[in-house]
C-alpha positions as CSV (number, residue, x, y, z in Angstrom):
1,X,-108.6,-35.0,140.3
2,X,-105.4,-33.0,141.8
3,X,-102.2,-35.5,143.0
4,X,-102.5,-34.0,146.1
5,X,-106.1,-34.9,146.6
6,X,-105.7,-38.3,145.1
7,X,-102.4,-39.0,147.8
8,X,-104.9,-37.6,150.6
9,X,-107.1,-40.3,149.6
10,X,-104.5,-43.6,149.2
11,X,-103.4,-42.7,153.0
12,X,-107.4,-42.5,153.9
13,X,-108.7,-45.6,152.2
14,X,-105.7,-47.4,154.1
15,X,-107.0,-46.5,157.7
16,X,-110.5,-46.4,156.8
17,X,-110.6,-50.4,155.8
18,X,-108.5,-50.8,158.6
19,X,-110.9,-49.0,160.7
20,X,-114.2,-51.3,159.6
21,X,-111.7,-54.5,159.7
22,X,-111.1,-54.0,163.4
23,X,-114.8,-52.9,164.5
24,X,-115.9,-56.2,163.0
25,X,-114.0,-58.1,165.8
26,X,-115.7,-55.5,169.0
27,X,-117.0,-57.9,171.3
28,X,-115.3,-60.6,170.2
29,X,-111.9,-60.1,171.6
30,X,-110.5,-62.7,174.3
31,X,-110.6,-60.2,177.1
32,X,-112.6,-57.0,178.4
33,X,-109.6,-54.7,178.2
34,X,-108.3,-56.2,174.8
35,X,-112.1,-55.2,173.2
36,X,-111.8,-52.1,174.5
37,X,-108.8,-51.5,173.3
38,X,-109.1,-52.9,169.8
39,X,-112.4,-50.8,169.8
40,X,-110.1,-47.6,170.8
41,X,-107.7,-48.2,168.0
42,X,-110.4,-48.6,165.1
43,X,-111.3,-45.0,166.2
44,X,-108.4,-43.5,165.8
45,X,-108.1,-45.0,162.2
46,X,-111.5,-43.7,161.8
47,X,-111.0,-40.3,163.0
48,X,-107.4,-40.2,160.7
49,X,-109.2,-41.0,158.2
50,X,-112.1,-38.9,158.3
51,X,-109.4,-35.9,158.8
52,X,-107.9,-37.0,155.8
53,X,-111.4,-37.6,153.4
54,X,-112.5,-34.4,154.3
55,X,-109.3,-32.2,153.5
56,X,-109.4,-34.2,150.3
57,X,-112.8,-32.8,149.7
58,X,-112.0,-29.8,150.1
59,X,-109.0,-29.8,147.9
60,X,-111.3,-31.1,145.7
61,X,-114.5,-28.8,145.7
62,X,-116.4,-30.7,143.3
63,X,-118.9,-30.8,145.8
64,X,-118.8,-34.0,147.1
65,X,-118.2,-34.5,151.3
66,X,-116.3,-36.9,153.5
67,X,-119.0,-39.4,153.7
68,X,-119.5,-39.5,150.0
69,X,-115.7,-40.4,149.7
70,X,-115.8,-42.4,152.3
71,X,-119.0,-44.7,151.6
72,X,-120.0,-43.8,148.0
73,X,-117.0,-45.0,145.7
74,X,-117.0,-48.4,143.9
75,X,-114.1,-51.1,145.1
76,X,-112.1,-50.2,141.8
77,X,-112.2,-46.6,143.3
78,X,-110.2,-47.6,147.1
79,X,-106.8,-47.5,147.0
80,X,-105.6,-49.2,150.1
81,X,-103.0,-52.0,150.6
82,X,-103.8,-55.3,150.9
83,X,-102.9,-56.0,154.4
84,X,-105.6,-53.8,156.0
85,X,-108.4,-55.3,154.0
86,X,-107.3,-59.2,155.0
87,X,-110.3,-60.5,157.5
88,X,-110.2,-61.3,161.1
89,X,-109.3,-65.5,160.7
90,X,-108.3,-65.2,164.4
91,X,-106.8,-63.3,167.1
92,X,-103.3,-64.0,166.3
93,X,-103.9,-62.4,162.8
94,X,-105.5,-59.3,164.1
95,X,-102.3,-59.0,166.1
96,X,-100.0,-59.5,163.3
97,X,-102.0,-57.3,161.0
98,X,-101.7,-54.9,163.1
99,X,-98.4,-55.1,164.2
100,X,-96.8,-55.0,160.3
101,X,-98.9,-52.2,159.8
102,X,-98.3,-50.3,163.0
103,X,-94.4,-50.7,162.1
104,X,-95.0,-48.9,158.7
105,X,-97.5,-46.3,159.9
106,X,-94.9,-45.1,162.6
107,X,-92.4,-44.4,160.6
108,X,-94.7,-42.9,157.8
109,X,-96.5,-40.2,160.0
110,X,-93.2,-39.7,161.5
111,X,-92.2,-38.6,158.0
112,X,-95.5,-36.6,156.9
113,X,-95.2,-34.8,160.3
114,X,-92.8,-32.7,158.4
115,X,-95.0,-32.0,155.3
116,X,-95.0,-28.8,153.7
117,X,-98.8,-29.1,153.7
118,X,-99.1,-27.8,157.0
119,X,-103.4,-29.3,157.2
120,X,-101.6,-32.9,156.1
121,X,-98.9,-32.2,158.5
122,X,-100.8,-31.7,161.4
123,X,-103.1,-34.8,160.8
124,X,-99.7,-36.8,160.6
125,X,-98.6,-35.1,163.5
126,X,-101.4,-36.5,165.3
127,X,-101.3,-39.8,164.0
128,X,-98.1,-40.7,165.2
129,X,-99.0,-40.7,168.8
130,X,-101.5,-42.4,168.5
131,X,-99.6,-44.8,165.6
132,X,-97.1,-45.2,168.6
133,X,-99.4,-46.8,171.2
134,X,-101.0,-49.1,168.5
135,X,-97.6,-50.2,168.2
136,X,-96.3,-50.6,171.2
137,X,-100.2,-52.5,172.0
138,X,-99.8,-54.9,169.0
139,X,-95.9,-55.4,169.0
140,X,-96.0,-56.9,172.8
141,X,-99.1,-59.0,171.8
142,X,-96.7,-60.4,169.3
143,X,-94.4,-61.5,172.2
144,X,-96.9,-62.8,174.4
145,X,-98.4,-64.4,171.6
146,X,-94.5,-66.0,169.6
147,X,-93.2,-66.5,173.1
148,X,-96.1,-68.0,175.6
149,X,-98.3,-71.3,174.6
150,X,-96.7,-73.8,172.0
151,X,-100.4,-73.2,170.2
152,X,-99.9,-69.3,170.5
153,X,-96.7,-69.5,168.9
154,X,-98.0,-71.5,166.5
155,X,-101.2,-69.3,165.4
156,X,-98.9,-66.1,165.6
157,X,-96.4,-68.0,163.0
158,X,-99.4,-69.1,161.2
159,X,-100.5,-65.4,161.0
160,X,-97.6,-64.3,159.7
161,X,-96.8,-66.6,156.8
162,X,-100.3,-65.7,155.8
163,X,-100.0,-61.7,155.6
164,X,-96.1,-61.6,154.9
165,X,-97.2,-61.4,151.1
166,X,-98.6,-58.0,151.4
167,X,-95.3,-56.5,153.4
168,X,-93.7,-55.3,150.5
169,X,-96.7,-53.3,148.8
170,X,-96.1,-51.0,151.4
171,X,-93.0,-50.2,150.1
172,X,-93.6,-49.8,146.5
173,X,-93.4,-46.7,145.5
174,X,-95.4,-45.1,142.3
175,X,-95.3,-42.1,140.4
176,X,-98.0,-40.5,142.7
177,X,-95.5,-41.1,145.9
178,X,-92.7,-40.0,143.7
179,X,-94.3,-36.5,142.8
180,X,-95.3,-35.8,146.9
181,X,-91.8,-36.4,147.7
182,X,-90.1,-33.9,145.1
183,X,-93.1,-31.3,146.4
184,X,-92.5,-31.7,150.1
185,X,-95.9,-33.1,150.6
186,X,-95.4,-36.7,151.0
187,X,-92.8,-39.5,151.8
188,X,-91.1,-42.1,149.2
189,X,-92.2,-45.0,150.5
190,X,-89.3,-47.0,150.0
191,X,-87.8,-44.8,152.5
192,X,-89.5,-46.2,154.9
193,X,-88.5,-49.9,155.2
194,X,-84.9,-50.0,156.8
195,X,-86.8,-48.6,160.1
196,X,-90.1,-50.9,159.1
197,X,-86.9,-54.0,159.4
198,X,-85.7,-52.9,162.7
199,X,-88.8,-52.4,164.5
200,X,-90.2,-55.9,163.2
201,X,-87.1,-57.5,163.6
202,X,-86.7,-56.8,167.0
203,X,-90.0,-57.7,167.9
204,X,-89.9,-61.1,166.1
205,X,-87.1,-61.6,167.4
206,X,-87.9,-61.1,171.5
207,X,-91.3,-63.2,170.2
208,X,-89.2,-66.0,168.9
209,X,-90.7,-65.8,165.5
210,X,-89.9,-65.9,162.1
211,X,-90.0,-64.1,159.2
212,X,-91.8,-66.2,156.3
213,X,-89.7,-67.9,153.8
214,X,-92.6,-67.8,151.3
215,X,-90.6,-65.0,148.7
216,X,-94.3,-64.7,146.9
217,X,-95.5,-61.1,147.3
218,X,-99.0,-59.8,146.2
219,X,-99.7,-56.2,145.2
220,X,-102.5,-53.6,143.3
221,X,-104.3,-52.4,146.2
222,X,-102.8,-49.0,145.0
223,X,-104.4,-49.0,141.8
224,X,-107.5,-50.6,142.7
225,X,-106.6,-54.3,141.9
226,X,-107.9,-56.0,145.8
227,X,-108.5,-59.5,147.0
228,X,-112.2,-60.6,146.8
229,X,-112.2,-59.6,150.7
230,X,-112.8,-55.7,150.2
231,X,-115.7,-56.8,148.3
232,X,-117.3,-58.2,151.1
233,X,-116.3,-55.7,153.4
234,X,-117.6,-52.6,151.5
235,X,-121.0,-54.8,151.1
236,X,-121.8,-54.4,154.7
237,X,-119.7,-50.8,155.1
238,X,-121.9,-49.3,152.3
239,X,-124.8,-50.9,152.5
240,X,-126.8,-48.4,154.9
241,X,-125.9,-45.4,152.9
242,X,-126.9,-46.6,149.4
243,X,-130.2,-47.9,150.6
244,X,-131.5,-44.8,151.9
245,X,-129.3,-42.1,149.3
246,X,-128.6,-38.9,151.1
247,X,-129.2,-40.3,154.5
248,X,-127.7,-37.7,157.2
249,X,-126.7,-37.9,161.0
């Protein structure tokens, strides 16, 4: 397995949970327009994702396709954070899921944009437009949410001392992120989280909420190590394709 194609995947298997965590909730959003739009934003993690499994395949060439990344790999085998495989409790930690994930992915595809892989660089180029909206979407839910209702402000606060232990996994770097960033390819994450401070800060902030005080911080999702949530979630991702093998549409 090449670095390259095993850093295409980490950034795929982060959007691609994310993806199957936020179709899970269609239909079940508090508005119309909200499940529309929380419909519209687990495609474009789907479609970055698929952009990303397939170049991976291909740097690959072993044979195997997008889908067989995508739906054929055992849990040990995902390598996405924590935080985008945590499960819908309620609306208030979609939002906040969201929103500490849209601060990092802004900034990251801002970075990748500028990759001297120019197929990973236009997939990043992409992404942060859309990673833009999704944040501008989920950072004023976060107001509405911190600054309306005394039981909104409480469920978003509630949210947040609840996923605040997976922030700082997104900033760990590892020897994989350290070899894309001497080749051009990737980002240090690391790199990323004075911007990742502002943008939630400022939000929080305008939402009159607070950062958690819990300093516990959970990590492993890079290396395979998940919560017994992904589990569950592949169960019902995977289960279609590994009844009927080799199934095509």
């Amino acid at each position: 397995m090449s670095r390259l194609h095993e850093y295409l995947i980490r950034l795929a298997d982060d959007n691609l949970i994310l993806s199957q965590r936020l179709s899970e909730y269609i239909s079940r959003a508090p508005e119309l327009e909200e499940d529309l739009a929380v419909a519209n934003i687990a495609l474009d993690h789907l479609g970055v994702a698929m952009h990303l499994l397939s170049y991976a395949a291909e740097v690959q060439g072993d044979g195997r396709t997008a889908d067989d990344l995508a739906f054929l790999r055992s849990e040990r085998e995902y390598t996405n954070v924590l935080l985008v495989e945590q499960p819908n409790v309620d609306f208030a930690h979609i939002i906040a899921r969201q929103f500490l994930f849209d601060a990092y992915q802004t900034g990251l595809w801002q970075a990748l944009a500028a990759s001297n892989d120019e197929t990973l660089a236009g997939v990043a180029a992409k992404a942060a437009k859309e990673a833009a909206y999704h944040l501008r979407h989920s950072s004023g839910w976060m107001i509405r949410l911190g600054d309306g209702t005394a039981e909104s402000h409480d469920r978003a606060q509630a949210a947040l001392a609840t996923l605040w232990r997976f922030v700082d996994e997104l900033f760990a770097g590892d020897d994989l992120d350290a070899e894309m960033a001497a080749t051009g390819y990737g980002v240090a994450p690391e790199e990323l989280r004075s911007e990742w401070d502002h943008r939630v800060d400022s939000t929080l902030t305008a939402a009159t909420l607070q950062r958690s005080e819990d300093g516990y911080q959970r990590s492993g999702g890079r290396n395979g190590f998940h919560t017994e949530q992904l589990g569950h979630l592949l169960g019902e991702m995977q289960w279609m394709q590994r009844s009927y093998p080799g199934l095509q549409w």
